[in-house]
N, C-alpha and C positions, 0 to 999 in steps of 0.2 A: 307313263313317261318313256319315251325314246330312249336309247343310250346314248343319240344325239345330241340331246335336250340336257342331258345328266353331265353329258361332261363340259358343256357348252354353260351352264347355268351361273357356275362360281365368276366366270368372265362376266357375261351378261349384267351380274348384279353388280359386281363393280362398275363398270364402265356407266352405269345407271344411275352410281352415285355421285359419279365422278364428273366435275364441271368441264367447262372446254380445253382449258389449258393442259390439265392433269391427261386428260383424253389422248391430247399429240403427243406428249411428252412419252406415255406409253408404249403409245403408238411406234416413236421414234426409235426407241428403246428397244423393242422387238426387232426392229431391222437394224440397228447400230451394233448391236452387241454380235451378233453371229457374223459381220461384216467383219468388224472388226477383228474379231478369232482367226475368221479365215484370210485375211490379212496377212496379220501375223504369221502364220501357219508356211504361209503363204512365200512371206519376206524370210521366215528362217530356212527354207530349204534353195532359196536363190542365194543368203549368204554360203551353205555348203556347199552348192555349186561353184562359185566364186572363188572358195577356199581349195575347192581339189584341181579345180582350176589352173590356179597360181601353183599348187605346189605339180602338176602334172611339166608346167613352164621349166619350172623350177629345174627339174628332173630330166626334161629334154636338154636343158642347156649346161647341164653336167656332164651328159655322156658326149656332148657336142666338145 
């Protein structure tokens, strides 16, 4: 058996028992979840940008 085959196999068999619906859902689930992280990820460093932002503003219009 390949090393291919070995890591590919535990998948295989699931999806083999798995009917059509369970199948997408899966499916779905594999691209939604890493979407979503990097999202996230994503959204939390545009708010820190946002935040040094305002207080950079902030800061100009002190010494102003």
């Amino acid at each position: 058996m390949s090393m291919k085959n070995v890591l590919l196999a535990p998948a295989v068999k699931l999806m083999q028992r798995l009917h059509l619906l369970p199948k997408f859902i899966v499916l779905a689930m594999i691209f939604v979840i890493p979407l979503a992280l990097v999202s996230t990820l994503l959204l939390t460093e545009l708010n820190k940008s946002i935040a040094f932002t305002q207080q950079e503003r902030l800061g100009v219009s002190h010494v102003r």
